[in-house]
C-alpha positions as CSV (number, residue, x, y, z in Angstrom):
1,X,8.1,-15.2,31.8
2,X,7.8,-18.2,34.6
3,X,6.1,-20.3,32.9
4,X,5.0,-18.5,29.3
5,X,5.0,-20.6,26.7
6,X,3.5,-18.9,22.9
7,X,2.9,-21.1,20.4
8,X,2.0,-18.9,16.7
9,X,0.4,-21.0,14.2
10,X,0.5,-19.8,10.4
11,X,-2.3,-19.9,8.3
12,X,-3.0,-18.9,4.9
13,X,-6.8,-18.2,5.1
14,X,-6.6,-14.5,5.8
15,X,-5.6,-12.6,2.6
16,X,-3.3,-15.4,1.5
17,X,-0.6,-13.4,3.5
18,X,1.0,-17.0,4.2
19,X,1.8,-18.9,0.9
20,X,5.5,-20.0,1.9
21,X,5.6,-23.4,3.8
22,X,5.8,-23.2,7.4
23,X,9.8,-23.4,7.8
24,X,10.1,-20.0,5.2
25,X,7.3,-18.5,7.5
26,X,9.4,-19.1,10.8
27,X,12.1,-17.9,9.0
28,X,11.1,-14.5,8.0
29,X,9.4,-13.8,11.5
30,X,12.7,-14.6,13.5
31,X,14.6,-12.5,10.7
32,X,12.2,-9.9,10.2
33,X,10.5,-9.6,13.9
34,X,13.0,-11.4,15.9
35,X,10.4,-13.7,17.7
36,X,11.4,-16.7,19.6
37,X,8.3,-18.1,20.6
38,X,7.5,-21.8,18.8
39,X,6.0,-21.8,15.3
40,X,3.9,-24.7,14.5
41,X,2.8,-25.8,11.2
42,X,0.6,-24.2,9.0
43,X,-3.0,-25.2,9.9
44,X,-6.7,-24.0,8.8
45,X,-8.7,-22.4,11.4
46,X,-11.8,-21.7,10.5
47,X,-14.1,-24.2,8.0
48,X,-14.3,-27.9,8.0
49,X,-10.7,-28.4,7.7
50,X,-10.0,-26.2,11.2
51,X,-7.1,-27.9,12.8
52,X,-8.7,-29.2,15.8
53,X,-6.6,-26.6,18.4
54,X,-8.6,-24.1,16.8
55,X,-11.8,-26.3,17.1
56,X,-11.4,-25.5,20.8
57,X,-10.1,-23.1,20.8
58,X,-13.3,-21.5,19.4
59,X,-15.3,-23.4,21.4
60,X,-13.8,-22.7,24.1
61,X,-14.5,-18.7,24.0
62,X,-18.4,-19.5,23.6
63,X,-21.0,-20.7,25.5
64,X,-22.6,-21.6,22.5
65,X,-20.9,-24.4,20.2
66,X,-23.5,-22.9,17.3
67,X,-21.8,-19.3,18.0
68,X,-17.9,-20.4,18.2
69,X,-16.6,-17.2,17.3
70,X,-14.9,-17.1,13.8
71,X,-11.3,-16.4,13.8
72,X,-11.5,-12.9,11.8
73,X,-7.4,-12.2,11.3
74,X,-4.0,-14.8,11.3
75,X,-2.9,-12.5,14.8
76,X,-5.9,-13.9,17.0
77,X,-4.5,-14.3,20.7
78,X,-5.7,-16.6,23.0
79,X,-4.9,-17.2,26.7
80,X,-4.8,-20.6,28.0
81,X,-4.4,-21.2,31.8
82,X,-2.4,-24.0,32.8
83,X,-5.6,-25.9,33.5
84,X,-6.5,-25.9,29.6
85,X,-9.2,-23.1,30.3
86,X,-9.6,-19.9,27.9
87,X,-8.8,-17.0,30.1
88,X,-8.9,-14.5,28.1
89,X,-9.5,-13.6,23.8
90,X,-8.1,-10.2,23.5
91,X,-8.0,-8.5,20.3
92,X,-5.7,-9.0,17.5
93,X,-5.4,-5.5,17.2
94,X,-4.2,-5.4,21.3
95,X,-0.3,-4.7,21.2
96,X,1.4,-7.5,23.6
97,X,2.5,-5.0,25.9
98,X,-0.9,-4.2,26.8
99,X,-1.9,-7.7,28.4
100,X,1.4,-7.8,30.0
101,X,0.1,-7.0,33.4
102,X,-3.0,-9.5,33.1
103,X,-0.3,-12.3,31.9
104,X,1.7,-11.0,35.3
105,X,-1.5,-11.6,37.4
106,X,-2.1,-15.0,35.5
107,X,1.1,-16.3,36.0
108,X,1.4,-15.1,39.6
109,X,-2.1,-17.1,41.0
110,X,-0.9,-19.9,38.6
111,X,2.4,-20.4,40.6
């Protein structure tokens, strides 16, 4: 999409479903899923050791830096407008297609 960019960064704090280093984990996905988006390197993102992304990540979708919501699964989505602003924090459970049409309208007043 104009403009799109997804970034997934692995993390082994969720059911340890990520104990290969980050280059076997992009592997498997683009073998397995066939995904082309950038993979980063594996990062923590809850706790003290929270890669700082994630830091503002969580921040970012609270009013309330005492209530930064805690990342509760490795497929949380977050949209960032091109200002650096969360738009949006939909569920992890929310298939891609369904947020296609809000990325459309996103992308569209972004332009």
């Amino acid at each position: 999409m104009r403009g799109l960019v997804v970034l997934a960064f692995p993390c082994n704090q969720f059911a340890y479903q990520e104990r290969q280093a980050a280059a076997e984990v992009e592997v498997c996905v683009r073998q397995k899923y066939g995904v082309e988006f950038h993979m980063m390197e594996k990062v923590e993102v809850n706790g003290h050791e929270a890669h700082p992304v994630y830091r503002w990540l969580r921040l970012a979708a609270s009013d309330d830096p005492e209530k930064a919501p805690y990342i509760g699964w490795n497929f949380s989505l977050f949209i960032v407008g091109r200002d650096g602003r969360t738009v949006q924090r939909p569920s992890a459970q929310v298939p891609p297609s369904a947020i296609r049409d809000d990325l459309e309208v996103l992308l569209a007043a972004e332009m």
